[in-house]
C-alpha positions as CSV (number, residue, x, y, z in Angstrom):
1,X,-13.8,-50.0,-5.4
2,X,-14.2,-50.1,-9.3
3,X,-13.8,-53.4,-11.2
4,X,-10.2,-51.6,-13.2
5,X,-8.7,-51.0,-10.1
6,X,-9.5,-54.4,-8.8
7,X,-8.1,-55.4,-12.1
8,X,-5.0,-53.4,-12.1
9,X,-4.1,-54.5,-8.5
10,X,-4.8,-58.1,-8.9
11,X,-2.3,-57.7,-12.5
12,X,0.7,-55.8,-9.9
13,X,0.0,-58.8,-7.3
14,X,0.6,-61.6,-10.2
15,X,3.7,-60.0,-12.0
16,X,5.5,-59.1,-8.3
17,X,4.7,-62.7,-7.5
18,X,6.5,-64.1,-11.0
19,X,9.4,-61.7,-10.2
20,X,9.5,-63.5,-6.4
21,X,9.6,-67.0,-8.0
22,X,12.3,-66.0,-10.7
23,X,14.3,-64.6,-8.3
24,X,14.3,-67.5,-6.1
25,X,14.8,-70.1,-9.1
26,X,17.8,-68.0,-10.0
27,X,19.5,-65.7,-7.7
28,X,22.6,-65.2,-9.1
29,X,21.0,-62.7,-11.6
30,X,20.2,-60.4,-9.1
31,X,22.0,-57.7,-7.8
32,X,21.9,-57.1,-3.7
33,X,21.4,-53.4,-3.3
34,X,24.7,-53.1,-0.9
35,X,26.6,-54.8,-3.4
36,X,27.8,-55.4,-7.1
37,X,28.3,-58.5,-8.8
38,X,31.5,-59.3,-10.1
39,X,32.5,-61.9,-12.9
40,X,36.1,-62.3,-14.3
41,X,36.7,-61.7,-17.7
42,X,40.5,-63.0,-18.8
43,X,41.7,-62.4,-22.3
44,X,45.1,-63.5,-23.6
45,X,46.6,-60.9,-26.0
46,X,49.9,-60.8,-28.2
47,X,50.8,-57.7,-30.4
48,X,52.4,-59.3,-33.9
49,X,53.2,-57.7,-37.1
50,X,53.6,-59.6,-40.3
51,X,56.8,-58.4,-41.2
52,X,57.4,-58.7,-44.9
53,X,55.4,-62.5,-44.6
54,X,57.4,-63.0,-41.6
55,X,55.1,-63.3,-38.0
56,X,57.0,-61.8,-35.3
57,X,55.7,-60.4,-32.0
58,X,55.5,-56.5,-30.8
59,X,55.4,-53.4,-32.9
60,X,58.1,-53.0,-36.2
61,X,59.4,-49.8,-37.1
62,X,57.1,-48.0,-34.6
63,X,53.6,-49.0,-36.2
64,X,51.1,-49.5,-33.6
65,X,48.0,-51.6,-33.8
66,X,45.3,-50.5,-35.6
67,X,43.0,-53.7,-35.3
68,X,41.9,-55.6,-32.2
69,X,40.8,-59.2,-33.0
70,X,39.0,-61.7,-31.0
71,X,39.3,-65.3,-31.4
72,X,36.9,-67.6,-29.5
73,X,35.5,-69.8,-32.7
74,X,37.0,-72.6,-34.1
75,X,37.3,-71.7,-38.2
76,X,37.5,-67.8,-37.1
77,X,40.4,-66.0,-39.6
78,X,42.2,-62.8,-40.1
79,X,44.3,-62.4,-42.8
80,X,46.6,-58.9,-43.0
81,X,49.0,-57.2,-45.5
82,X,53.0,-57.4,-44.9
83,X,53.6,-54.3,-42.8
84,X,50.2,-54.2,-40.7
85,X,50.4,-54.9,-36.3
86,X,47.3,-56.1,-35.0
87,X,46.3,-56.9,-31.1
88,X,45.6,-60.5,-31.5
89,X,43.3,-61.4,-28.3
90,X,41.9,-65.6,-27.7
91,X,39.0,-65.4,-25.2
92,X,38.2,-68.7,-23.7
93,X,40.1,-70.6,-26.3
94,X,41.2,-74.1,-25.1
95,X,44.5,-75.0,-26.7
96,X,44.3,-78.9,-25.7
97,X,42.0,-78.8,-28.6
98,X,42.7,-76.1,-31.1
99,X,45.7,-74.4,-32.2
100,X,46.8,-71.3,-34.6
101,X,47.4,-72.5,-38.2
102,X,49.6,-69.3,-39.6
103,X,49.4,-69.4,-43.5
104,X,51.5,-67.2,-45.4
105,X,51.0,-67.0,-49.4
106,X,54.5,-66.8,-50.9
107,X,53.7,-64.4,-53.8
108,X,52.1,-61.6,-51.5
109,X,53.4,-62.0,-48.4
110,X,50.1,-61.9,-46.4
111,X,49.4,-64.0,-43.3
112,X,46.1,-65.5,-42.7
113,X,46.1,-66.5,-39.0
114,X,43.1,-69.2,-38.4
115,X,41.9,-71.1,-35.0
116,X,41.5,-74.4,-36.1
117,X,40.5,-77.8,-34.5
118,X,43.5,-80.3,-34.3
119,X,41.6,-83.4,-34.4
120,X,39.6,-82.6,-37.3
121,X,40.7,-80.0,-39.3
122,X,43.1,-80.4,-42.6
123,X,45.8,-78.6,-43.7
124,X,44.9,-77.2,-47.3
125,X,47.5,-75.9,-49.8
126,X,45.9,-73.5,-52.7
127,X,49.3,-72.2,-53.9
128,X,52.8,-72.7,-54.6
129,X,55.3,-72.0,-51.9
130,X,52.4,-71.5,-49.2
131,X,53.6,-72.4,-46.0
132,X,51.0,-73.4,-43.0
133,X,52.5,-73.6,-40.0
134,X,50.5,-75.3,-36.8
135,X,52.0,-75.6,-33.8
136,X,50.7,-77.2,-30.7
137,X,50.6,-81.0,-32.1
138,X,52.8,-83.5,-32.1
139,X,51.5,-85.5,-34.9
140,X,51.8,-84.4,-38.9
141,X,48.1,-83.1,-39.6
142,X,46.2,-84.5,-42.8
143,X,47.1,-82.9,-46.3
144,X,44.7,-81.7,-48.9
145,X,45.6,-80.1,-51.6
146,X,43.1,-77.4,-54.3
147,X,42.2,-78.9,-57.8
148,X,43.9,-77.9,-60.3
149,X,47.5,-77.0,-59.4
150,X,50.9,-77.8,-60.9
151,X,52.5,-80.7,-59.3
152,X,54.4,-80.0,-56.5
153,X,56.5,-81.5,-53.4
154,X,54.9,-81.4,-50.6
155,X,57.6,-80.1,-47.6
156,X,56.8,-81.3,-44.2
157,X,59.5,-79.5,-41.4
158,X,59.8,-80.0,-37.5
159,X,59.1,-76.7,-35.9
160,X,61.6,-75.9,-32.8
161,X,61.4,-73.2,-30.3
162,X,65.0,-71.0,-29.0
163,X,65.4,-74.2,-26.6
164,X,65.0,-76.7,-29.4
165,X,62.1,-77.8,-28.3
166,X,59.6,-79.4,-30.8
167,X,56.2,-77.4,-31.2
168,X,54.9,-78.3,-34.0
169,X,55.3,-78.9,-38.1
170,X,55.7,-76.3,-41.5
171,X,53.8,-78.1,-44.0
172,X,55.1,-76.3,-47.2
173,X,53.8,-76.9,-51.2
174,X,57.0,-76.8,-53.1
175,X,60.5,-77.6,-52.4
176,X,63.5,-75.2,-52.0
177,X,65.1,-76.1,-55.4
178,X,61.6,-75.3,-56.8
179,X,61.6,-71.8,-56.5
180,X,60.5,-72.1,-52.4
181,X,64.0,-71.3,-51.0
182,X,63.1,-67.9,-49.0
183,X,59.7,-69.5,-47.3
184,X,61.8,-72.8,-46.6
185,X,65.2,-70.5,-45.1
186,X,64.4,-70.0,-41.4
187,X,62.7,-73.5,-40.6
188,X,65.5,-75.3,-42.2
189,X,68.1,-73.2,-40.2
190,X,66.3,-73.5,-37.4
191,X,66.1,-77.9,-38.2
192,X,69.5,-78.2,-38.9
193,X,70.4,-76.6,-35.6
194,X,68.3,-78.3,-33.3
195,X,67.7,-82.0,-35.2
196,X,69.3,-84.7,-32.7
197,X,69.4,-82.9,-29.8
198,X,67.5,-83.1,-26.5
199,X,64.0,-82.2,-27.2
200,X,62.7,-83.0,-24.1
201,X,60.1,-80.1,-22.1
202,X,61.3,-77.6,-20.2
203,X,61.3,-77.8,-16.6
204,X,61.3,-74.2,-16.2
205,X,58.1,-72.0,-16.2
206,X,57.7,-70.4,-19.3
207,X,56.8,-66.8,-18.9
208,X,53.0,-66.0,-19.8
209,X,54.0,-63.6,-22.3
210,X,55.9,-67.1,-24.0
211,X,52.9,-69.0,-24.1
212,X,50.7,-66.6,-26.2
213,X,53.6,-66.4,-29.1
214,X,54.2,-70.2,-29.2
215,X,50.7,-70.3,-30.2
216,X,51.7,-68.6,-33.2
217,X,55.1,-70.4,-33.3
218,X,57.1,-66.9,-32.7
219,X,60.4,-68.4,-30.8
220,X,60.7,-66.8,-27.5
221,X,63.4,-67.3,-24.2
């Protein structure tokens, strides 16, 4: 027998060998031949529009979704145009530590949704009349606000859900008689209706579908 086949077969011995080991050090990468291997993959996904700087949930005026986005980072952002749906899908995202903030700049209308985390991360005003709303605390966040603006009251408002339940807070930079009155409208309304009633949690099971929008602090029954 020639030394390059001796060679060659002592080279198919040693790499079936490491092959043997790897596959006893870590079986669960390998396939069975009368099987497949299966692994669950769960998504949570909501359909929302911005609606003329207005986040509500499912498709306006018969626009579909034309984006899908992920979340699974904290400090991941999308921001979109009044009038554009997107399929907004969290993979893996644990809300016992991170929420939604949900910015909308007054002047535009656009919404800039960002996964954030609670403990650490501020709420930062750059315009007039921006409103950030984070829901999923039960505290009032820290406050910073960009150099050089004009000075400005800075709004803080309870959120409430359809069952006046508290989910969160609007932090807002400017006051209704300051020229802020449209972004201020629905979370006062909403305040003034709810403020001093029973705020205590549900008993009942809140439907999936629920969950998913409070994240965003869309109301749903």
């Amino acid at each position: 027998m020639s030394k390059k086949i001796i060679l060659f077969i002592i080279i198919l011995i040693s790499l079936n060998s490491c092959k043997t080991v790897d596959m006893i050090l870590n079986s669960d990468n390998y396939i069975k031949r009368d099987g497949v291997k299966e692994v669950e993959i769960r998504y949570d996904t909501v359909i929302v529009t911005n609606n003329e700087g207005s986040l509500t949930s499912g498709v306006v005026a018969g626009i579909n979704p034309k984006r899908k986005i992920i979340f699974d980072k904290i400090g991941q952002s999308y921001t979109f145009v009044s009038g554009e749906t997107i399929e907004l899908i969290t993979d893996g995202v644990d809300f016992g530590k991170s929420a939604f903030d949900v910015i909308t700049n007054g002047n535009s209308n656009d919404i800039t949704i960002k996964l954030i985390d609670i403990e650490m991360d501020k709420v930062k005003l750059t315009s007039k009349c921006e409103t950030i709303e984070r829901n999923g605390i039960d505290f009032i966040p820290k406050i910073e606000v960009a150099e050089g603006l004009d000075p400005e009251q800075i709004v803080i408002t309870p959120l409430f859900d359809n069952n006046c339940v508290r989910t969160g807070y609007q932090v807002r930079y400017g006051s209704s008689e300051r020229g802020c009155k449209k972004e201020a409208a629905d979370v006062l309304d909403r305040f003034k209706k709810c403020a001093g009633k029973n705020q205590s949690k549900q008993k009942t099971k809140i439907k999936d579908d629920c969950i998913r929008l409070r994240k965003l602090g869309i109301p749903c029954n």
